[in-house]
N, C-alpha and C positions, 0 to 999 in steps of 0.2 A: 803565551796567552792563547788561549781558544776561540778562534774567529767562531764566530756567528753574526747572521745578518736581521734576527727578528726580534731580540731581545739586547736593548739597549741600556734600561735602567732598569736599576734594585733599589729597593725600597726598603731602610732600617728603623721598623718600630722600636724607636728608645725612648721612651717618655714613662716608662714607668719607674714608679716611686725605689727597688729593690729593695723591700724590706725585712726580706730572708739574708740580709747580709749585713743589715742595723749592727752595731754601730758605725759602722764603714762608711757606709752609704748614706751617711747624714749629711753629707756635701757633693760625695764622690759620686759620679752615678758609677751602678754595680758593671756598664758597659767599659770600664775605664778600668777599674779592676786589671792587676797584674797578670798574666798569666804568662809566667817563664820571664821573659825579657820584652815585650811589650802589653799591648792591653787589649783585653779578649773581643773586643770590636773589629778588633785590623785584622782576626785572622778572617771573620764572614766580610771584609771590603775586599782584604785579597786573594778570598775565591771567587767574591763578584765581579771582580776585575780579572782574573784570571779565565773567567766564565766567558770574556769579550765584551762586558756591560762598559759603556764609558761613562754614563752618571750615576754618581751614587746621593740618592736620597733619604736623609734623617729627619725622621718625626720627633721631635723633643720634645723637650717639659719643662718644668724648671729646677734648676741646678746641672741644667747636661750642656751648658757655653765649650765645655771643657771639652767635649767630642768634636765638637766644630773646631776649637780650636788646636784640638792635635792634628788636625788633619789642614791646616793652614798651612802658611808659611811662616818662620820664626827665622828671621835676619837675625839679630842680636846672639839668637844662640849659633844660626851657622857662621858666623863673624867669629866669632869667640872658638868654633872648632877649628876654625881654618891662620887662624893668630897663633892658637896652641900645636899645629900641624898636624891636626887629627885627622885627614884628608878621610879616611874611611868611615869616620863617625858624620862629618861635612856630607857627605854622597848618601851615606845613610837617611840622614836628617832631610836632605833635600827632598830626595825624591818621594817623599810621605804625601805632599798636597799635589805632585803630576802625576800621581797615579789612575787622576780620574778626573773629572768637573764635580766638585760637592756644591749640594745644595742643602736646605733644612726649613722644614714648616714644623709651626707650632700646632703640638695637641694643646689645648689650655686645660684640661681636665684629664685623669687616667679613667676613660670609660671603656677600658678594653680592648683586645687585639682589632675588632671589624671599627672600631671607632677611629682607632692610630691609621689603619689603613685609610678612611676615608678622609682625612686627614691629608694625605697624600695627593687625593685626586687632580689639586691643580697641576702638578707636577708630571703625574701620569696617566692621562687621560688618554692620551692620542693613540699609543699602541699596546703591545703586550707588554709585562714584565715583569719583575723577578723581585721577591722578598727573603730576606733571610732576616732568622732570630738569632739574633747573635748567640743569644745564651748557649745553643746548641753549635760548637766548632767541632766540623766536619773532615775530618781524615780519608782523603782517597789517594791510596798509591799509583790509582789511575789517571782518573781527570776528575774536575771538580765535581763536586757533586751538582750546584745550579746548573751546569755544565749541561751533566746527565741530562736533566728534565730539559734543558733547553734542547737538546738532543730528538727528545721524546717529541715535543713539540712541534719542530721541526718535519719531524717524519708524520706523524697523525694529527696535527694543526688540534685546534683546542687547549682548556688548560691543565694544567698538570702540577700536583703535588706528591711531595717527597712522602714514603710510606718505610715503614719499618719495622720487621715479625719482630713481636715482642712476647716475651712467656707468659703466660695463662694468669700468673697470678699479677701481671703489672697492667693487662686491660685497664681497671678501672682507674687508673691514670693518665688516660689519653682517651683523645677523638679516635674512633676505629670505623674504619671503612667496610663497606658491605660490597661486594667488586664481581666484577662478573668472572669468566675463567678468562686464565693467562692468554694474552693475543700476542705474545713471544716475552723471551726470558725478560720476566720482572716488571710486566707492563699489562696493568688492569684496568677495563671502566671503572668508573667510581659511580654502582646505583646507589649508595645511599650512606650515610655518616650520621655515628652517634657517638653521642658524647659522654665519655666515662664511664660506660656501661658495667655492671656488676657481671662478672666472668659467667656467671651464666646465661644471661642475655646479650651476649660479646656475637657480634653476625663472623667476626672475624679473627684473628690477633693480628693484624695490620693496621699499626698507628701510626697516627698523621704524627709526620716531623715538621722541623722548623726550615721546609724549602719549598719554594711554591714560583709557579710560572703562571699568572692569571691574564685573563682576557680584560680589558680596562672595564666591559661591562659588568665587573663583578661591582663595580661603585653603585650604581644602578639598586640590585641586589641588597647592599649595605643601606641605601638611603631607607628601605622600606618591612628591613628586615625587625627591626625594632628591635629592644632590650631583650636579653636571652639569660643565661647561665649568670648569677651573683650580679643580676639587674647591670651589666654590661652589655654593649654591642661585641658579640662573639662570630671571626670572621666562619667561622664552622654553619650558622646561621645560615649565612651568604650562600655558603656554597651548596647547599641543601636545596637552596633554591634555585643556583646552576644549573644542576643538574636535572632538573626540568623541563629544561629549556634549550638546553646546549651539553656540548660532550664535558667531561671531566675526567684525565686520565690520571692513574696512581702507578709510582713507579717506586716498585722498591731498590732505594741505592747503593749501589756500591762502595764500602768505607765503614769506617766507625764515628761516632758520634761518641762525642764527650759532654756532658751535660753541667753547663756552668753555671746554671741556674738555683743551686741550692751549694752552701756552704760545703757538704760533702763533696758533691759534684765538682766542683770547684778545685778541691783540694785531691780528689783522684786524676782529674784532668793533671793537673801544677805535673804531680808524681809522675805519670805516664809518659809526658809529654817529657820533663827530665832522663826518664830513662831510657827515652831513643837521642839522648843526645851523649856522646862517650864523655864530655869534660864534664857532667854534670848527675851520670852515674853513680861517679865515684862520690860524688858530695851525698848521695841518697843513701848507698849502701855503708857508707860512714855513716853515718848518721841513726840507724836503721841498728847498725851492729853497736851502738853506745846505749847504755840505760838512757831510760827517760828523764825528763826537770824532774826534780824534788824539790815539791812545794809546800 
């Protein structure tokens, strides 16, 4: 785990509906979703908690009980591994809800990323701290990637989000930053953020990821920013007007990023993630080397 002393809790906006994954997601939230041998949630708590964060905070909705409750305690089922003498699945099972203090406030409505965060505010008010989208699970052979920015932070105070050079033609899919010159490897102000700009009005190809280290006064910010983008509270808004006022740094990270956020995504994530595992290669390239269902 990576001690750090200024960043204690992350904050996980899950309250949205996932409808890019219908019919799945008719019960299931899309954060619960398999990926490999757990569920694509627990990999951004255990870089939060890898990061040195001891609380982790969920913003939910309705039908996400289920995220709260994997991250509980479940007697009955370690009772039941430890009768069968599964002592390794027992240890496993345990330690899911001591991995942190969880807490969870309700969004009652999906009005958008700057909404789910404000949402949050009773929870984290008091100091800095850390959000992750889960959608997006974050690969560093280094440290984590929250990690990084808490890093950043750290060293230049202010806040700080995850940034990442994207090719020319995927700009208009992402928030992109307008950033002054590099002030050491991979760490920029942030003058200014637009959103989904057409490649030719792009100030950059530096988009905003799903990692952010904010100042609690970004609440502030959200209370007044009003409805923006698909008449949603967009926390990009907020930060617009940060930076007016106070520093904002952009750090591009170290790692890869898997995007679990669209059924593709998802399904290249599963593969990838398969194939850095040796027992589970072999099932891919089997599989891979057979014709396809005939339907």
């Amino acid at each position: 785990m990576t001690r750090n002393e200024t960043v204690k809790k992350c904050l996980f906006p899950v309250g949205g509906l996932g409808t890019r994954f219908l019919p799945a997601t008719k019960e299931l939230p899309k954060e619960m979703l398999p990926l490999l041998d757990r569920p694509i949630i627990s990999y951004g708590v255990d870089e939060a908690v890898s990061s040195g964060c001891t609380s982790i905070i969920f913003v939910t909705g309705r039908n996400k009980t289920s995220i709260e409750d994997y991250f509980d305690s479940s007697g009955e089922l370690e009772q039941t591994l430890l009768e069968r003498g599964n002592s390794a699945l027992y240890e496993l099972i345990k330690e899911i809800p001591e991995k942190a203090q969880f807490m969870s406030v309700r969004q009652p409505r999906p009005l958008g990323l700057g909404h789910a965060v404000l949402c949050g505010e009773c929870l984290c008010s008091d100091s800095f701290f850390g959000i992750i989208l889960p959608d997006d699970v974050m690969v560093s052979e280094e440290e984590p990637v929250l990690s990084q920015l808490i890093h950043v932070h750290e060293k230049h105070g202010g806040s700080v989000i995850a940034l990442e050079r994207v090719g020319d033609e995927d700009v208009s899919r992402y928030g992109i930053a307008l950033v002054s010159e590099e002030i050491e490897e991979g760490v920029f102000r942030i003058l200014d953020l637009v959103e989904k700009p057409a490649r030719e009005n792009a100030p950059s190809n530096l988009a905003i990821m799903g990692r952010y280290v904010l100042s609690p006064r970004i609440f502030d910010y959200l209370k007044v920013s009003g409805k923006g983008a698909g008449n949603e509270y967009q926390l990009t808004d907020a930060l617009k007007m940060m930076i007016k006022k106070e520093t904002l740094w952009g750090y591009a990270y170290k790692g890869q990023r898997l995007d679990c956020g669209t059924l593709q995504g998802w399904l290249d994530a599963t593969v990838r993630l398969a194939l850095s595992r040796n027992e589970l290669r072999v099932v891919v390239e089997k599989a891979l080397s057979q014709d396809t269902l005939k339907t």
